[in-house]
C-alpha positions as CSV (number, residue, x, y, z in Angstrom):
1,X,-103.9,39.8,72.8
2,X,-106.9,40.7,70.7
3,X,-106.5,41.3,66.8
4,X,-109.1,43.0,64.9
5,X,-109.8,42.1,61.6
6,X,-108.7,45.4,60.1
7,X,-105.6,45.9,62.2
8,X,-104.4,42.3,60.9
9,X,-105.6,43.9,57.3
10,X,-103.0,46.9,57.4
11,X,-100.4,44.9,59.3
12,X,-100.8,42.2,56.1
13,X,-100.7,45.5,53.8
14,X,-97.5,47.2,55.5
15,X,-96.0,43.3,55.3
16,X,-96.9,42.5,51.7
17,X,-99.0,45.1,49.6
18,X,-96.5,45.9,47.6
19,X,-95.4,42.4,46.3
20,X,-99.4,41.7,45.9
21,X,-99.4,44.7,43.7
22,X,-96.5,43.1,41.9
23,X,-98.4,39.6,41.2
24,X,-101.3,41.3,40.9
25,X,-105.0,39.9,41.6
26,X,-104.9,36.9,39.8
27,X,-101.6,35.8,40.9
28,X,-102.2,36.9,44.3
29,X,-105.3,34.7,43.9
30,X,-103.5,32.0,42.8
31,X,-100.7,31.9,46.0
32,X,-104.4,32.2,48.1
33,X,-106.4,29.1,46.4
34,X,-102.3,27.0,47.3
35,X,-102.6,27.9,50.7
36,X,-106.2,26.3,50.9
37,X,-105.0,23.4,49.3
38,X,-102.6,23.3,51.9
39,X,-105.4,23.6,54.4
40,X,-107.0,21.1,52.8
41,X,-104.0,18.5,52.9
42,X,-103.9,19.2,56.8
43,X,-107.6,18.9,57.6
44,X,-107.7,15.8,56.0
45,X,-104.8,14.4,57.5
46,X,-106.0,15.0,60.8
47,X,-103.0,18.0,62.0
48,X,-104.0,19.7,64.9
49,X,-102.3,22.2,67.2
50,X,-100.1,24.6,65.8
51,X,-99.4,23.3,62.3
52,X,-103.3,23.2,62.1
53,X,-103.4,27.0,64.1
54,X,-100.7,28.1,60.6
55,X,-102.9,26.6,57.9
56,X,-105.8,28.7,59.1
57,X,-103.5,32.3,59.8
58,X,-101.7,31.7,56.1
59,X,-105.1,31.3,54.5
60,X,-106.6,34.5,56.5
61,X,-103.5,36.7,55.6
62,X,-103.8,35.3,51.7
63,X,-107.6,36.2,51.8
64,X,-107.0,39.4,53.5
65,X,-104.7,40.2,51.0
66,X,-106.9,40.0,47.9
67,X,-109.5,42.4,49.9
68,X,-106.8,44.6,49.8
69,X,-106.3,44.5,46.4
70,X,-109.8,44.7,45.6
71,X,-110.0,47.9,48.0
72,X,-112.2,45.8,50.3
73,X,-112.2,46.4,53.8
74,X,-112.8,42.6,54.9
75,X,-113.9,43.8,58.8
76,X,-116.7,46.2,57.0
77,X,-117.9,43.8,54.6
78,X,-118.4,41.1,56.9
79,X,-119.9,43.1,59.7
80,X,-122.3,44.5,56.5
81,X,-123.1,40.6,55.8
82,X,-123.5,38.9,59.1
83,X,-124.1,41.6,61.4
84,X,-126.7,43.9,59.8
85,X,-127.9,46.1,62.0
86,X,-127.2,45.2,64.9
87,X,-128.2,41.3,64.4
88,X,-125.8,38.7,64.1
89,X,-126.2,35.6,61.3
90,X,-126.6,36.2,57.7
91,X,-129.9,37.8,55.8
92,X,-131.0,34.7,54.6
93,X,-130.9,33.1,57.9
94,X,-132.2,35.9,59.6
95,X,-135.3,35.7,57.4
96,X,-135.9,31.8,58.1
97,X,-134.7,30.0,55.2
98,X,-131.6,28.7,56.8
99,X,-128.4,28.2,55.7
100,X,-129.2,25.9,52.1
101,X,-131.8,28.2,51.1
């Protein structure tokens, strides 16, 4: 099955909008920046499979959450960043300087 970004947005929003509205954006934020840590904890400990595969989803529904919020649509913004155009990578890589600058 293939997700797009912006489906996975709205089904995120019909799931949770309305408690992220609750806790607001720096709450919301705060839940976000926990499931990283618990990213983190797994990465480093060496998970794989699908505890590893859950880390990664909770932290993309958390992060897709606070674009909601912010009235971001994530799919738009990174297609606007790393695929201007018509060419894939970001600006600054696109222009040479690589990815430190």
């Amino acid at each position: 099955m293939t997700l797009e970004l912006s489906a996975f947005q709205r089904l995120i929003e019909q799931l949770y909008l309305a408690k992220d509205r609750e806790r607001g954006l720096e709450g919301t934020y705060m839940w976000f920046q926990e499931e990283v840590g618990e990213l983190t904890r797994a990465l480093r400990r060496g998970h794989s499979g699908k505890d590893l595969e859950g880390e990664f989803a909770d932290v993309l529904a958390w992060l897709v959450s606070l674009a909601s919020l912010a009235g971001v649509d994530i799919e738009a913004a990174a297609r606007e960043k790393y695929f201007r155009g018509g060419v894939p990578g970001h600006e600054k890589d696109r222009q040479g300087s690589g990815p430190g600058g």
